[in-house]
Every structure is written in structure tokens, then in C-alpha cells.
N, C-alpha and C positions, 0 to 999 in steps of 0.2 A: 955410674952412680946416679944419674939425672933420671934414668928411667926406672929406678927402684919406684916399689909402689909408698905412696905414702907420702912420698918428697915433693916440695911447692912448685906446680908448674914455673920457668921465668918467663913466661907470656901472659902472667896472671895480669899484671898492669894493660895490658893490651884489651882484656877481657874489660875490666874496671873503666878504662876508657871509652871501648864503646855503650856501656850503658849508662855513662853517663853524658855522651852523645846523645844515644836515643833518650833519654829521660829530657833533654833538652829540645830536641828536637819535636817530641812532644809537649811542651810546656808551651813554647815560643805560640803559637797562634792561638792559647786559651789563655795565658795572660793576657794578652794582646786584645781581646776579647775584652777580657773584665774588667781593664780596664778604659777602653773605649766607651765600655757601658756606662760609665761617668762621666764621661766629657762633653763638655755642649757641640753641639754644631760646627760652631766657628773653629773651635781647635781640631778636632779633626779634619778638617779640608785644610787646615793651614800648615802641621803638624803630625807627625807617627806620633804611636802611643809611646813609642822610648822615651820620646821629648817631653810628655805631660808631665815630669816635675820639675819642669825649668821653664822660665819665660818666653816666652814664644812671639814674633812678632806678627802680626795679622794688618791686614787691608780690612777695614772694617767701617761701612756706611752707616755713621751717626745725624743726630738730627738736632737743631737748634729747637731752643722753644717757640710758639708759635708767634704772631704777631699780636695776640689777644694779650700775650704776658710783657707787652712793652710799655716803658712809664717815659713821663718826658723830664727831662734835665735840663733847663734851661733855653734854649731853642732847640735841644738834638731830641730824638726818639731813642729809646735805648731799649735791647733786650740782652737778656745778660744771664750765665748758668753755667753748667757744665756738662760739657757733652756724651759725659758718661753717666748722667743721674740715672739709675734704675738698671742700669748693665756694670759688669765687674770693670775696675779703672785699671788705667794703665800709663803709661809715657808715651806721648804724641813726639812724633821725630818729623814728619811729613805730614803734609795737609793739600786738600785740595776742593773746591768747589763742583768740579764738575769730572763726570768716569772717563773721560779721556785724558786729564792730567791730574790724578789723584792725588801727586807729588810735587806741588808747586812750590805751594811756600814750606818753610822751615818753622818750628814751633816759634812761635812769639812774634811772627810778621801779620803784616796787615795785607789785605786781599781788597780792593776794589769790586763789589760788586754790581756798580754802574749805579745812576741817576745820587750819585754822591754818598753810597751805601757803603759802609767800608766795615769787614771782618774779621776781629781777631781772635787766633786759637793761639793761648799757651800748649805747654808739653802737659801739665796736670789734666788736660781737657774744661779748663773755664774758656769762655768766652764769651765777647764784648762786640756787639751789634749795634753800630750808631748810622743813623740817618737824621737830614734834615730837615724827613719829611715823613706823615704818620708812614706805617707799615699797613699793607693792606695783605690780605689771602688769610685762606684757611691753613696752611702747613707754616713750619718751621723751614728754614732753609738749611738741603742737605751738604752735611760735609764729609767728603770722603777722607779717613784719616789711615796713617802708617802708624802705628803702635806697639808698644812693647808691652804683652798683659801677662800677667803673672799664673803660676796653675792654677786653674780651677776644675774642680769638683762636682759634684750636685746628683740629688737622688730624684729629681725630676722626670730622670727616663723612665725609672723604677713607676715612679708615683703613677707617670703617666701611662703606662703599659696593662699595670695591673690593677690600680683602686681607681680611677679615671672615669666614673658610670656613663660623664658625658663623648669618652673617646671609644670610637666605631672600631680602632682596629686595637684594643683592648685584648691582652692575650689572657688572663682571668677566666674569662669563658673556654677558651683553649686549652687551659692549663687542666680544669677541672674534666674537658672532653678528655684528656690524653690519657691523664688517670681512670679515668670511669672504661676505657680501652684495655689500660695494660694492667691493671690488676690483675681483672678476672682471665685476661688471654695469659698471662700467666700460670696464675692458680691450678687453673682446669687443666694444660696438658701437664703440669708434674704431677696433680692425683691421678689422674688415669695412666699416664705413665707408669707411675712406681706399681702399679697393680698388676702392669701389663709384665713390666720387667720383672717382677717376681714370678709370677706364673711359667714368663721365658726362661728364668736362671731357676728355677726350684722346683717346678710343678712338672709331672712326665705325661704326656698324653699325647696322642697323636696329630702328629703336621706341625709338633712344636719346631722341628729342625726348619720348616717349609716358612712356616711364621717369622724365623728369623733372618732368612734369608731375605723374604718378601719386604722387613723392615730396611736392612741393610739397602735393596735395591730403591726404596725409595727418599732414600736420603740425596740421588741425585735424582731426582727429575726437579726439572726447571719450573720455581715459583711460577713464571709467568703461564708457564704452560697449561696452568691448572685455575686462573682468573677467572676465565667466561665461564668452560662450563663450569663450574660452582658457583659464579653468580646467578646462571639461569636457573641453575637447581633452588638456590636459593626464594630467587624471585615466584618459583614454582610453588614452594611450600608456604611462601609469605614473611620469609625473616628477611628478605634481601630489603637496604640501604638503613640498616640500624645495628644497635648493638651489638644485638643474637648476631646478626650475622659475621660480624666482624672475628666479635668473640669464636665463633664458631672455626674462620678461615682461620686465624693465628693459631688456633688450636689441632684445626690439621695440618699445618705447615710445619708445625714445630714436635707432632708426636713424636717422629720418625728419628728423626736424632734427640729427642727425649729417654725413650725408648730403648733405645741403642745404648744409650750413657750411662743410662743405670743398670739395662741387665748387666754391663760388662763390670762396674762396679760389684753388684751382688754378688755376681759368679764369682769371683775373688775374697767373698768372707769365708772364714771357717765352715766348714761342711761339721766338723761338731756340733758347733752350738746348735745347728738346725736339726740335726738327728736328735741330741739330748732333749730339747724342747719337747720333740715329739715322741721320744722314749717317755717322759713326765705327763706324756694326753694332750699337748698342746695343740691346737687345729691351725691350718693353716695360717687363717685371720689373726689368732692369736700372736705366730710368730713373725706374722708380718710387721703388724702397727706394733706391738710391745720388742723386736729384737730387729726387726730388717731396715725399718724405717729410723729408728735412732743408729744405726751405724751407718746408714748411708747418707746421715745428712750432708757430709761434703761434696757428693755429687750431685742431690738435690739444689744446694746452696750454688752449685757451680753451673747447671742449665738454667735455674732463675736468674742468674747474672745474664748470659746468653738471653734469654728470654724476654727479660727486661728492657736490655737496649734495644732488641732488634723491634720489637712492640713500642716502643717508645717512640725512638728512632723511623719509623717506619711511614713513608709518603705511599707508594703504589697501593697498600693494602687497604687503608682508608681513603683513599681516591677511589675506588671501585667500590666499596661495601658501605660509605659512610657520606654518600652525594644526598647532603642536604642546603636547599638556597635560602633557608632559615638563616645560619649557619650555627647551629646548634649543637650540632657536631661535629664540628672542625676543628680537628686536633692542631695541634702547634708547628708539627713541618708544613702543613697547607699553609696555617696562617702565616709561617714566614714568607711562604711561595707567595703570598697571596701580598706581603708585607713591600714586596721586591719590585712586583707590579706599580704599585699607587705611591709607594713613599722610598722609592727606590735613591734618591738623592736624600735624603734625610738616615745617615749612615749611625748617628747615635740609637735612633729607634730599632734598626737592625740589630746594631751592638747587641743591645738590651736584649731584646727578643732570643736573639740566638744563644745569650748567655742563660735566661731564665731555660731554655730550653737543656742546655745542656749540665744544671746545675745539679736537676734530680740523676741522673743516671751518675753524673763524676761521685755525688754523696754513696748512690747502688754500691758502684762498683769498688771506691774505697773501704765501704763496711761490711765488703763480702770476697774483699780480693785473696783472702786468705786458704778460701775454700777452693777458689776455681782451679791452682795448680792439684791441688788434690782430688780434687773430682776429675780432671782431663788424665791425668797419670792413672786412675782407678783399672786394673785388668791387665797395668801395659806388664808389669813384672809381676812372679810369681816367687 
């Protein structure tokens, strides 16, 4: 009875488990992400993003006020504040004067800082600077503190990244190169595609068999193999390290399995509809745009997903076709490359960066994820 058709596998749980495996498995380092993209500095190097809604304890170099903000009391000098003014507060549990014993005293003792200078930090972070004699220098005296600080937040990274006119490594400029990229390296190979696949899946003429052959075999030659000479070609004509050209390379990169996807879709409509069309006088053109092209939008929907990340997504192509020291058009995997170089310990900016980066394709491919299974399946059954 178990193998009658019809009846519920009992290995369906096993099925259900691993996808929600992999959906986790997936999840785990883009949360991870977005949420790092909001936390300062200090809580990432002290803390995983798991721990960002709970209190976290940090080594954290605070600074007293300087000796300019000292009044006198009587015979003493006094400066006095709280060592958290203008940073998020927290609970001082340890304290210390100087980076090799950061943890000397306990909140609320007093520190000897020599010539009868004596400091104290509560756990709130006040504290009380008295000497018996004025204070001289430019700085405050640092105090290294053990703390316990609460979550924080902040859109700083954001602010700083993209509306920032005075910050250099600004991905704003980036964001706009990657779009002004992958639009049109889009667009252009599914229009000439779906024209091409039509003519392969409907139209009879000769070498059509040879053509689809020719397509099929260039679906495997290796991207790399085809960089220089097309760059030199391009350099030849005048379109090489801008736009056209890039536009140009994504677009012969991507016909071949364009191409491919859709005729094998077409070939699988009704062969009626196309004859009665043209029993009625309908010309080619006509049943293309008005009967071919709205049935095939699921495979169309399904190589612009494809299409999309991989333009998107894409370092080698605009590393070759897009070398400008302007840097005007430097799409956003350069700029992170470039991000990794100069501010490679500042891990919040990264965050940010890689998350803006991958924010437009995750929106793509949720608002089109419906079509791709139907467009990849399109030919496989009759």
C-alpha cells in the first residue's frame, strides 16, 4: 500500500527539514550582515551580531575633561564629569589609568595619580579629579574602563556611506555606477534574445539547425577566455573602458544562455495558436510582440533574475571594461574591494557597504522569484 500512487511519502518530514536547513543556512550570514550594519565599532570587535540585544561588556579608552574645565575648591583643583558624556553609558566594573593594567581599581576607588593627584571613577562613569595643585596640559587624563553598555543601534553607517558628500569612500557614487551597468546589460540581451529565439523556435530557414547548435556550444566557453581579445577589439573601435563597452561585453556574455532559454520555452507553446494567427494574416512581428512575448514572460522574468545578479554582482567584467582613476565608474564590488584595502579594520563600514550592495538583488529576486522556477522548467516536459 505505501507505493500506491497518490499516497504521502513518510520521508516527507525529512524533505521539510532539509529546507528548512538550507533556508537557514542561507539566512544565517545576511542577517548577520544587517545587522552588523548597525552597530558601532566597539560592539563588533567586542561581540557577534547574536549578542547585539543584550549588554555586552567592552574595554573601552575614555577621556576625562581637560584641565581648562578645572575650578578650585577651597585649596584643591577639581575636575569633575562623566566619562561617558557624548558616547552611549554604561556600568564601570574595572578601571584603570594606564593599557597595561586597564583593571586595577574596582568602581568607586581612588587611583593615585602621583604629585598628590588622586582619581576617582564611580560605576555610572562620574568622576572626581582633585589635586593641590593647578593642572597643567592640553588633554584630559585617559582612563581605560571595563564596562557593561547596553545595545545600541545607529544609522550612522548608513548616513555615512551614502549621503556623506564630505566622505571619499561614499558608495552613492557606486550605487548609481552599478545601476547605470546593469540595467541596460540587461535589457539589451533579452531584446535581442527573445527575437533570436523566436526565429530559432518558429521561423524555417537555412543553418537554422547549425545556429542552435553554435548557441548551445557557446554556452560553455570560459568567460575569462574571451576578456582581452574583446577588450582589444573594443579599444580598436573606441568603446573600450566605458559604458558601451561593458554594456556591450555583458551582453555577449549572457546571449548564449539567453538564447537557449527562451527558444526552449517557445518551442513548447501551442503550435496552434501560431498557425491560426497566421491563418487570420498575422506576420511574423505581429505574433511575436502581440502572442509570443506575453506567454513567454516567465522565462523572460526568469534570465533577467539571472541576468541581474550576475551584472550586478559582477567584479572581473568591470575591472576590465570600466578602469577609470576618476573613479566615476566604479561599481560597488570594486568599491568594497577597494573598501577592504584602506578601512579594512573598520568592520561596521564593510557591514554597511556589503549590505547596501546586496539589498537591490535580495528585493530582484524576491519580486521575481515566482517566475524563475517556471522559466528553468520551460521545454523540460511535454
Amino acid at each position: 500500500m505505501d507505493n500506491i500512487a497518490g499516497t504521502k511519502s513518510s520521508l516527507t518530514w525529512a524533505v521539510h527539514l532539509s529546507v528548512v536547513v538550507l533556508v537557514v543556512l542561507w539566512l544565517f550570514p545576511t542577517v548577520g550582515l544587517f545587522v552588523s550594519s548597525f552597530r558601532t565599532s566597539d560592539q563588533i570587535a567586542s561581540s557577534g551580531w547574536w549578542a547585539s540585544m543584550f549588554p555586552t561588556e567592552q574595554n573601552l579608552v575614555l577621556r576625562a575633561a581637560a584641565p581648562s574645565a578645572q575650578v578650585q575648591e577651597g585649596t584643591d583643583f577639581v575636575i569633575s564629569g562623566n566619562l561617558f558624556e557624548g558616547s552611549t553609558a554604561g556600568r564601570i566594573s574595572r578601571w584603570g589609568t594606564s593599557s597595561r593594567a586597564i583593571d586595577v581599581y574596582k568602581a568607586g576607588e581612588t587611583a593615585d595619580l602621583g604629585d598628590d593627584k588622586m582619581l576617582t571613577v564611580e560605576a555610572d562613569g562620574s568622576y572626581r579629579m582633585v589635586s593641590p595643585t593647578e593642572m597643567t596640559g592640553g588633554r584630559g587624563e585617559r582612563v581605560f574602563v571595563t564596562a557593561k553598555t547596553p545595545p545600541e543601534f545607529t544609522f550612522d553607517n548608513y548616513r555615512n556611506m551614502l549621503f556623506d558628500p564630505s566622505n571619499r569612500e561614499g558608495m552613492s557614487r557606486a550605487f548609481i555606477s552599478t545601476l547605470t551597468v546593469t540595467i541596460p546589460a540587461t535589457v539589451i540581451p533579452i531584446v535581442i534574445a527573445a527575437f533570436a529565439a523566436y526565429a530559432l523556435a518558429w521561423m524555417e530557414f537555412p543553418g537554422r539547425a547549425l545556429l542552435i547548435a553554435a548557441v548551445v556550444g557557446l554556452l560553455v566557453v570560459p568567460l575569462q577566455l574571451a576578456l582581452i581579445p574583446l577588450l582589444k577589439f573594443h579599444n580598436a573601435i573606441g568603446i573600450g573602458k566605458g559604458f558601451l563597452g561593458v554594456w556591450l561585453a555583458h551582453t555577449g556574455f549572457g546571449l548564449p544562455l539567453a538564447i537557449y532559454l527562451l527558444r526552449n520555452y517557445m518551442v513548447g507553446l501551442p503550435r496552434d495558436i501560431i498557425e491560426n494567427a497566421k491563418v487570420d494574416g498575422a506576420t511574423d512581428f505581429q505574433i511575436f510582440i502581440k502572442i509570443i512575448l506575453p506567454l513567454s514572460f516567465p522565462a523572460l522574468a526568469s534570465f533577467a533574475i539571472f541576468q541581474f545578479l550576475w551584472t550586478w554582482n559582477d567584479l572581473l567584467v568591470a575591472m576590465v571594461f570600466l578602469v577609470d582613476s576618476t573613479g566615476e565608474t566604479t561599481v560597488m564590488t570594486k568599491a568594497i574591494v577597494e573598501l577592504l584595502g584602506t578601512r579594512g579594520g573598520n568592520w561596521e563600514i564593510l557591514a554597511t557597504a556589503a549590505f547596501i550592495s546586496m539589498a537591490v538583488p535580495i528585493a530582484v529576486f524576491f519580486a521575481m522569484q515566482r517566475y524563475l522556477v517556471r522559466g528553468l522548467l520551460a521545454g523540460s516536459v511535454k
